[in-house]
C-alpha positions as CSV (number, residue, x, y, z in Angstrom):
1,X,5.0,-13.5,11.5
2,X,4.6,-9.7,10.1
3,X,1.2,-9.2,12.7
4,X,3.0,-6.3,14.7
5,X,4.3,-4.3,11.5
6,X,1.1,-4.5,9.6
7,X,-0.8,-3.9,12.4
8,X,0.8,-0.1,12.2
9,X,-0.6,0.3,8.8
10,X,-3.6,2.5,9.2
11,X,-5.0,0.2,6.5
12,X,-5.3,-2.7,9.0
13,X,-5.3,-0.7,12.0
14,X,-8.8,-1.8,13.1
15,X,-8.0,-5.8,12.8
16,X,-7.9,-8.0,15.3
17,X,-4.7,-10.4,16.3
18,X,-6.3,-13.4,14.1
19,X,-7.1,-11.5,10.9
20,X,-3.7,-10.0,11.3
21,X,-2.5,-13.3,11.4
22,X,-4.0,-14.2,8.7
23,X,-3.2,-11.4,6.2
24,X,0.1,-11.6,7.4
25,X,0.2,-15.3,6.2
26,X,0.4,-13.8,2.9
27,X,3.4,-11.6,3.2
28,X,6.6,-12.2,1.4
29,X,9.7,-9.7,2.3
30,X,11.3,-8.5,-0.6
31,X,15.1,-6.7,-1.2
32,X,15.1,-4.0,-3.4
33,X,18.8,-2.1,-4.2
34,X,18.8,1.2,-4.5
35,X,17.7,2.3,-8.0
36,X,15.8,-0.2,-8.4
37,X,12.0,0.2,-9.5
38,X,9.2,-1.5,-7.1
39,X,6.5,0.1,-9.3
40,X,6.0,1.4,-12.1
41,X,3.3,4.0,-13.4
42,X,0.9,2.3,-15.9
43,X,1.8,-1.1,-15.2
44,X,-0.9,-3.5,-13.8
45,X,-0.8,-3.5,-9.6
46,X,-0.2,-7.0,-8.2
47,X,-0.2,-6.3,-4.4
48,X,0.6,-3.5,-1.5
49,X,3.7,-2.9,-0.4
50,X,4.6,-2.0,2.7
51,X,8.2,-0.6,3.3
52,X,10.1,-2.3,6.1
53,X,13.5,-0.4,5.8
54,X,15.2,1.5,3.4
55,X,13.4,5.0,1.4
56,X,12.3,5.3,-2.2
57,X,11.1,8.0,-3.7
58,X,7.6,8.1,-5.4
59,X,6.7,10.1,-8.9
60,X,3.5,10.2,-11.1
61,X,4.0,11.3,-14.7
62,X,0.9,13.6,-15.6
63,X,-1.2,14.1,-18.2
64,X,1.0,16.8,-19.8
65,X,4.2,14.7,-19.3
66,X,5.4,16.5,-16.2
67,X,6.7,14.6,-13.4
68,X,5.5,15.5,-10.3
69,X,7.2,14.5,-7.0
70,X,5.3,12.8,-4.2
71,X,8.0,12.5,-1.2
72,X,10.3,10.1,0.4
73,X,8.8,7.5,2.2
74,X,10.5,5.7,4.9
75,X,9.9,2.1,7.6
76,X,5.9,1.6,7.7
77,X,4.9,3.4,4.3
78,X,2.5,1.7,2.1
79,X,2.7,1.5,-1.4
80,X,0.1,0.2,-3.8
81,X,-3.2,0.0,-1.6
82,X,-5.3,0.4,-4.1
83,X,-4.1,-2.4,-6.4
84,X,-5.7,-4.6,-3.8
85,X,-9.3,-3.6,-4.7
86,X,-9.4,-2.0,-8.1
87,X,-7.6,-4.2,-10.6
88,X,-6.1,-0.6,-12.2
89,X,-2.9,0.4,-13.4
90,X,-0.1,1.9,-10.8
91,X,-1.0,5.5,-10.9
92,X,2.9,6.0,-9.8
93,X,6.5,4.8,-10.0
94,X,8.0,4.3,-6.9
95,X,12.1,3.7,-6.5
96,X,14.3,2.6,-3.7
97,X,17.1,5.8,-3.6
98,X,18.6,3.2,-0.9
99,X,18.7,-0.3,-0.3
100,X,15.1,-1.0,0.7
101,X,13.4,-4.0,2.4
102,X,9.4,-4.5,1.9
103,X,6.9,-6.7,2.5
104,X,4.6,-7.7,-0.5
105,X,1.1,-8.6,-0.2
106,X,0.0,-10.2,-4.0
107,X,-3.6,-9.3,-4.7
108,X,-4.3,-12.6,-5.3
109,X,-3.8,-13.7,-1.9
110,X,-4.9,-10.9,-0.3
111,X,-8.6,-11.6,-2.1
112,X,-7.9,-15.3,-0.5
113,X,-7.7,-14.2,2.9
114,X,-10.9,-11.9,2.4
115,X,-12.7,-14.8,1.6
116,X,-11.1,-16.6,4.5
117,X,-12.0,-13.8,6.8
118,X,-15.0,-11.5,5.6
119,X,-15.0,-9.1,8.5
120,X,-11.6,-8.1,7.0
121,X,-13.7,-6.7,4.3
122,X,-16.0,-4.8,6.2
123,X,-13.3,-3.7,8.6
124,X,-11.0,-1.9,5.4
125,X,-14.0,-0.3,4.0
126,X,-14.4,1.2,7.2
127,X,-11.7,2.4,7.2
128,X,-11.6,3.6,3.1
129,X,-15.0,5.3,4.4
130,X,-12.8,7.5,7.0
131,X,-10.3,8.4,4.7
132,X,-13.3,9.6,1.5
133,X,-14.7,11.4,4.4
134,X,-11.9,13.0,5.9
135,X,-10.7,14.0,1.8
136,X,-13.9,15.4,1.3
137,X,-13.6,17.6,4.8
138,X,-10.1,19.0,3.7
139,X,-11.3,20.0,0.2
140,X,-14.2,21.5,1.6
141,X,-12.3,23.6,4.4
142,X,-9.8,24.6,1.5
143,X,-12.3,26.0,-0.4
């Protein structure tokens, strides 16, 4: 049902039609007014997000109680990734500053359709390989 707009999501660039299928299977779309809170710094993740329409804005408190902005993010922006594999707190808070549509992916059924589909798996930490890599080749050429 959501296949074509997860399948823009660098995250599941690399799957094939069925394993979209069947991570799609486990999307809910979700209605967020504006100034409402989708996540929240601190608080336990429970699932990706994955913005359909709308823009929020995402901040991360730091360690000396500054706020630090991260941007605007718009249609096709994903939002809580890592909640899928870690089982840690949000490390931002991310709110709609207009009326905002998302799809929601709970952890718990996302770890369902990994064990429905392994190659899933292997296929993400593929591409989470790519993206250490690529990290690790912008610090160095910054340095």
């Amino acid at each position: 049902m959501y296949e074509d707009v997860i399948a823009q999501v660098p995250l599941f660039s690399d799957l094939t039609r069925r394993e979209l299928q069947i991570v799609s299977a486990n999307c809910r779309e979700r209605e967020y007014p504006a100034g409402a809170t989708l996540l929240r710094q601190g608080e336990t993740g429970v699932g990706l997000y994955i913005v359909t329409s709308g823009k929020v804005h995402v901040t991360q408190e730091t360690r000396t109680g500054e706020t630090r902005d991260l941007g605007t993010f718009e249609r096709g922006s994903v939002l809580g990734e890592m909640s899928l594999l870690d089982d840690l707190p949000r490390t931002a808070t991310v709110i709609a500053i207009e009326p905002t549509r998302a799809l929601v992916m709970p952890v718990w059924d996302f770890r369902a359709a990994l064990r429905e589909s392994p190659d899933i798996a292997i296929k993400l930490l593929a591409v989470l390989s790519r993206r250490i890599r690529q990290h690790e080749l912008n610090a160095t050429a910054s340095d």
